[in-house]
N, C-alpha and C positions, 0 to 999 in steps of 0.2 A: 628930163630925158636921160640924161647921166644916168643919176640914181636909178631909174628903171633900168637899164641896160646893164649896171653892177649887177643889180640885184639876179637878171637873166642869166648872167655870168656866173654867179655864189652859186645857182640853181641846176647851173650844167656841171657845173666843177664838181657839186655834191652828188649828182648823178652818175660820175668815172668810175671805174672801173677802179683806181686808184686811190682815190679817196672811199670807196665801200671797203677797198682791203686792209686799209688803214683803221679805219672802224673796226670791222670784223677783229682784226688783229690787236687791237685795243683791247677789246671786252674780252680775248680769249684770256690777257694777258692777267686783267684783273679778275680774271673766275681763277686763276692758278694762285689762289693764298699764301702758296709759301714763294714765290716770288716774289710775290707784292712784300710780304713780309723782311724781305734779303733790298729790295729796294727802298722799301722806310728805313730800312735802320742805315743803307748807305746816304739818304738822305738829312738822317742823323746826323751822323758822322760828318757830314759836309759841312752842315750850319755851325757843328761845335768847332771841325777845324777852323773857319769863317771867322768865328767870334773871338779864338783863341789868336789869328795871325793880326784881327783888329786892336787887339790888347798888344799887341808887340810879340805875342811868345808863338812858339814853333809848334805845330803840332805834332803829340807826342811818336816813337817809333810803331808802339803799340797800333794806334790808330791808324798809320798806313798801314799796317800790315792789316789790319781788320780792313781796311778799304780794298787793299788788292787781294785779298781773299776774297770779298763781294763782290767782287768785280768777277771773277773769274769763274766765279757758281753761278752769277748771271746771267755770263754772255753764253754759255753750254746751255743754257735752259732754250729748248726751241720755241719756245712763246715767245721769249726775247728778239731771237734771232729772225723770226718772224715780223714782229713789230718793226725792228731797223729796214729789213729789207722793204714790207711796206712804206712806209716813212720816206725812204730814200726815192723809191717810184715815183711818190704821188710829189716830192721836192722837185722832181725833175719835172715832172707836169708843170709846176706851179712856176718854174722857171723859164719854160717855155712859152706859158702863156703870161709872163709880164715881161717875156721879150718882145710876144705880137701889142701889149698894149704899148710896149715903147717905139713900133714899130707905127701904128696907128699914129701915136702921139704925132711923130717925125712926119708921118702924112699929112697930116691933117695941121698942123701947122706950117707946113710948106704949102698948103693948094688955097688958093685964094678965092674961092668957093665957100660961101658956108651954107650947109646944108644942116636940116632941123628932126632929120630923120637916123 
């Protein structure tokens, strides 16, 4: 019963309005190549500084400044700004509705009724 009624849940959520624009706003992002391309190489950049602070050493000046230069060719790209804003929507949705499950939860283990429906 659970598991069918998650699954009913996964099915509406994918349905919102919220999550289509999050999608949508996905795929515009990855049809824009040279985006994609400024965000690989910042992802780059992350694992090498990652691996470099693992080792004990600092990452170099170089490298932040190549980070906040990506960062800032980024965030002006409106596919980007798009994607957050989607993102942020549908995060609010998904917050809302695991307030009502924890809302349920609180119910349903106060009512001393069990019901199989």
């Amino acid at each position: 019963m659970i598991e069918d009624k998650a699954k009913e849940l996964g099915r509406l959520i994918g349905q919102s309005t919220e999550y289509k624009e999050v999608k949508r706003a996905g795929d515009t992002l990855n049809e824009d190549k040279d985006t994609v391309a400024l965000l690989q190489r910042m992802e780059q950049l992350r694992v090498e500084a990652q691996r470099m602070m693992a080792g004990g050493q600092r990452p170099t000046e170089e490298m932040e400044r190549e980070l906040d230069t990506l960062l800032g060719q980024i965030q002006g790209r409106s596919a980007y700004q798009r994607l957050l804003v989607a993102q942020e929507n549908f995060d609010k949705v998904m917050g809302r509705v695991n307030d009502w499950i924890l809302e349920g939860i609180e119910k349903g283990a106060a009512s001393p009724i069990i019901t199989l429906s």
